[in-house]
C-alpha positions as CSV (number, residue, x, y, z in Angstrom):
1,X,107.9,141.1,83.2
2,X,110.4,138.3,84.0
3,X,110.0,136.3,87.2
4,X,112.9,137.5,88.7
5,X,111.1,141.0,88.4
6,X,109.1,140.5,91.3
7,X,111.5,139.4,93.7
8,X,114.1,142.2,93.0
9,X,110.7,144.9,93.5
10,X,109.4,143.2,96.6
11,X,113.2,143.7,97.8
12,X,112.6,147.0,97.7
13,X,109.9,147.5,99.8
14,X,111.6,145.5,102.6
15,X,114.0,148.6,102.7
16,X,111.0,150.9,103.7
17,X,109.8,151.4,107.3
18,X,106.5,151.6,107.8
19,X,104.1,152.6,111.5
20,X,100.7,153.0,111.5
21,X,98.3,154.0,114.2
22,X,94.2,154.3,114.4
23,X,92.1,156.0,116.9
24,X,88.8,156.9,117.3
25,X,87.6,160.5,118.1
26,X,84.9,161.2,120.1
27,X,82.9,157.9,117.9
28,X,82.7,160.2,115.2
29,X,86.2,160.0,112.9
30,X,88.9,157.3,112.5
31,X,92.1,158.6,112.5
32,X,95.2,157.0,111.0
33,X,98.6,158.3,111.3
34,X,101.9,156.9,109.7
35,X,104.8,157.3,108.9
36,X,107.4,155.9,105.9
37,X,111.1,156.6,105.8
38,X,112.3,155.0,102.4
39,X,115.7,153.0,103.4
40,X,116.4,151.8,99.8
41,X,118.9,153.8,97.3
42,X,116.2,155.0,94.8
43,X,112.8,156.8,95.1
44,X,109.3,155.2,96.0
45,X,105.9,156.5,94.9
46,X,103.6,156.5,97.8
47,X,99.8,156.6,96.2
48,X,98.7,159.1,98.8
49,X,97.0,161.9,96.7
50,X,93.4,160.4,95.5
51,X,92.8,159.7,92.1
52,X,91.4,162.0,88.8
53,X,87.8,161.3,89.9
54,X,87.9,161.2,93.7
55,X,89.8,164.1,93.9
56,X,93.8,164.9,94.2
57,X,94.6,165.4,97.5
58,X,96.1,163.6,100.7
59,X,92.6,163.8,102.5
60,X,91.1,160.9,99.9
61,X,90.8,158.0,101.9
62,X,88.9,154.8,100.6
63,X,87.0,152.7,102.7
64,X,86.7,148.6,101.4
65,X,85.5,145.8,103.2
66,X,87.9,142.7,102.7
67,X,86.6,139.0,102.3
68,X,88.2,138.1,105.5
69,X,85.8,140.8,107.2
70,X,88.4,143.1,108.2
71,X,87.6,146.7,107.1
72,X,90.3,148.3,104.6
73,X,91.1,152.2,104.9
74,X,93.8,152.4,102.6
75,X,95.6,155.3,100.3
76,X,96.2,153.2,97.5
77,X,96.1,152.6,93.7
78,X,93.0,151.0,91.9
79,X,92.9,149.0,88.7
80,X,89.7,149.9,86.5
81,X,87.1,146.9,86.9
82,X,87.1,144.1,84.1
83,X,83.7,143.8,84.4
84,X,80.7,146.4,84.8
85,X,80.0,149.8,84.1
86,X,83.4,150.8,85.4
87,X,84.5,149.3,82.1
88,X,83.0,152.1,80.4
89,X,84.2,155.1,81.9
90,X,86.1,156.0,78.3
91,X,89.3,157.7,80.3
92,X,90.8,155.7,82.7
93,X,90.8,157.0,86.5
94,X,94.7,158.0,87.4
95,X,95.7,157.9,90.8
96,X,97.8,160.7,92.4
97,X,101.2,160.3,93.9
98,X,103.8,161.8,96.4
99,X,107.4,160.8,95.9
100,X,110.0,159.5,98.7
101,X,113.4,160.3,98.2
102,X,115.9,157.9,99.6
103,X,116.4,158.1,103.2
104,X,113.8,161.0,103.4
105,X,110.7,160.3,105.8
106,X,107.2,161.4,105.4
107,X,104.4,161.6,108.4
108,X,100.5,161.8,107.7
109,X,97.5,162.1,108.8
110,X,94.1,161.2,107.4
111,X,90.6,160.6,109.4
112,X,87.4,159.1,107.8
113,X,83.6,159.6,109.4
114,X,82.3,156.9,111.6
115,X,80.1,154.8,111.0
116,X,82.6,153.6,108.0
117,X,80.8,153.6,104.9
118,X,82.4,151.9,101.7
119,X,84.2,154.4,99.5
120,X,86.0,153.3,95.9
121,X,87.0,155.3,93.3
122,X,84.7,153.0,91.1
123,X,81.3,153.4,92.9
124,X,79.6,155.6,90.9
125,X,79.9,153.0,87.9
126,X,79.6,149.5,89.8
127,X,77.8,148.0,92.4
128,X,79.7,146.8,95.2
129,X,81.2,143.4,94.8
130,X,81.9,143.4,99.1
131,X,79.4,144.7,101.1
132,X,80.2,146.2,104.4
133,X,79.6,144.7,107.6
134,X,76.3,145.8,109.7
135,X,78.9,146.1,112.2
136,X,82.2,147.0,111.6
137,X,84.5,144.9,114.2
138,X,88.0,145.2,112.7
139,X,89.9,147.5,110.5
140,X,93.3,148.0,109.5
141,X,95.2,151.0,107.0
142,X,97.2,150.3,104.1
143,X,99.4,152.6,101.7
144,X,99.8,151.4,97.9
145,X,103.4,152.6,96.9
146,X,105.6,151.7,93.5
147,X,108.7,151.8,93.1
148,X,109.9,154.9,91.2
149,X,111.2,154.3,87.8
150,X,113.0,156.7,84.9
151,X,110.4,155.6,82.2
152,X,107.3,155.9,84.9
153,X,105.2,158.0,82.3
154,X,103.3,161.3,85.1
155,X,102.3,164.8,84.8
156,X,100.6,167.4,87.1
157,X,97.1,168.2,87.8
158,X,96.5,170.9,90.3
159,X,100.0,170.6,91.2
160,X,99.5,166.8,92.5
161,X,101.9,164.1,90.4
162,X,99.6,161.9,88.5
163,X,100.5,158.3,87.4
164,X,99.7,158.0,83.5
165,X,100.1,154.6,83.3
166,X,97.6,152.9,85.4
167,X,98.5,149.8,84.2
168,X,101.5,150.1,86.4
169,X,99.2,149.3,89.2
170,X,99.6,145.8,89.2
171,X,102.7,146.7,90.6
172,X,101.7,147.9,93.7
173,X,102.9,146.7,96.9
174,X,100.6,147.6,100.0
175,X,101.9,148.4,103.4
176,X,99.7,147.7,105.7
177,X,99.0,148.2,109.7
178,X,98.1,145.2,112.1
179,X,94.3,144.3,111.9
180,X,92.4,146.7,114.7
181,X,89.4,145.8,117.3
182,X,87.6,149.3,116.3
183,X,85.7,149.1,119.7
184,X,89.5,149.1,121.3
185,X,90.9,152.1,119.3
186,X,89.4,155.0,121.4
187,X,91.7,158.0,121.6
């Protein structure tokens, strides 16, 4: 990749709008709701569908506490660990996708169980590297998308669009709400 690359691909995720917003139900789910309308002339990938192990659906949610001690729930793309067991998983996880069009929108809605407990594709293979707080205080939700390209290498598993080049990852560009006071978020 050139270093002009990054600029021209971070240009086009300043062309997409992006509203999140968490609530709590009842203390016993998070909910997040957004919405993305792609602004740019050609097609985004929003990595919203769960991944070959988790499961290919819009109701996979992961759950990752970040250094900063804000709590992540994102819809997003992992790269396979360089390190650990992970390592040796033999096929590589592939995470599932939903295309944007341009100037189409798209509204979801996901909920994960409170309390949060971590949840990464890679889990069953590594330990954690970030532990989760013994009190959650903050969260925010972000969405992993791509941009959409003609050599972009997918096919379909259970009728879900799966990225087969996870490589591609490194790529990703995360959207991501303001950080949340989760005692504040009650619905």
């Amino acid at each position: 990749m050139s270093e002009s690359e990054p600029t021209v691909i971070a240009a086009a995720f300043k062309a997409l709008d992006f509203e999140a917003s968490l609530r709590t139900v009842q203390d016993k789910q998070l909910t997040v709701r957004y919405r993305v309308t792609n602004r740019n002339q050609v097609p985004v990938l929003l990595l919203n569908r769960g991944d070959t192990e988790s499961g290919l659906t819009a109701k996979v949610v992961y759950v990752e506490p970040q250094p900063d001690g804000v709590v992540e729930i994102a819809q997003r793309g992992f790269l396979q660990p360089t390190e650990g067991l992970g390592t040796d998983r033999g096929q590589p996880l592939l995470p599932g996708f939903s295309r944007l069009a341009p100037g189409e929108s798209t509204e979801v809605e996901v909920s994960v169980p409170l309390p949060l407990q971590r949840r990464s594709p890679f889990m069953k293979w590594d330990p954690p590297t970030a532990t989760m707080p013994k009190s959650v205080k903050q969260v925010k939700f972000c969405l992993g998308v791509l941009e959409d390209s003609a050599d972009l290498l997918t096919y379909k598993q259970k009728g879900v669009e799966v990225m087969s080049q996870p490589m591609r990852l490194k790529q990703q560009y995360r959207l991501c709400s303001p950080v949340y006071d989760l005692d504040k978020l009650s619905g």
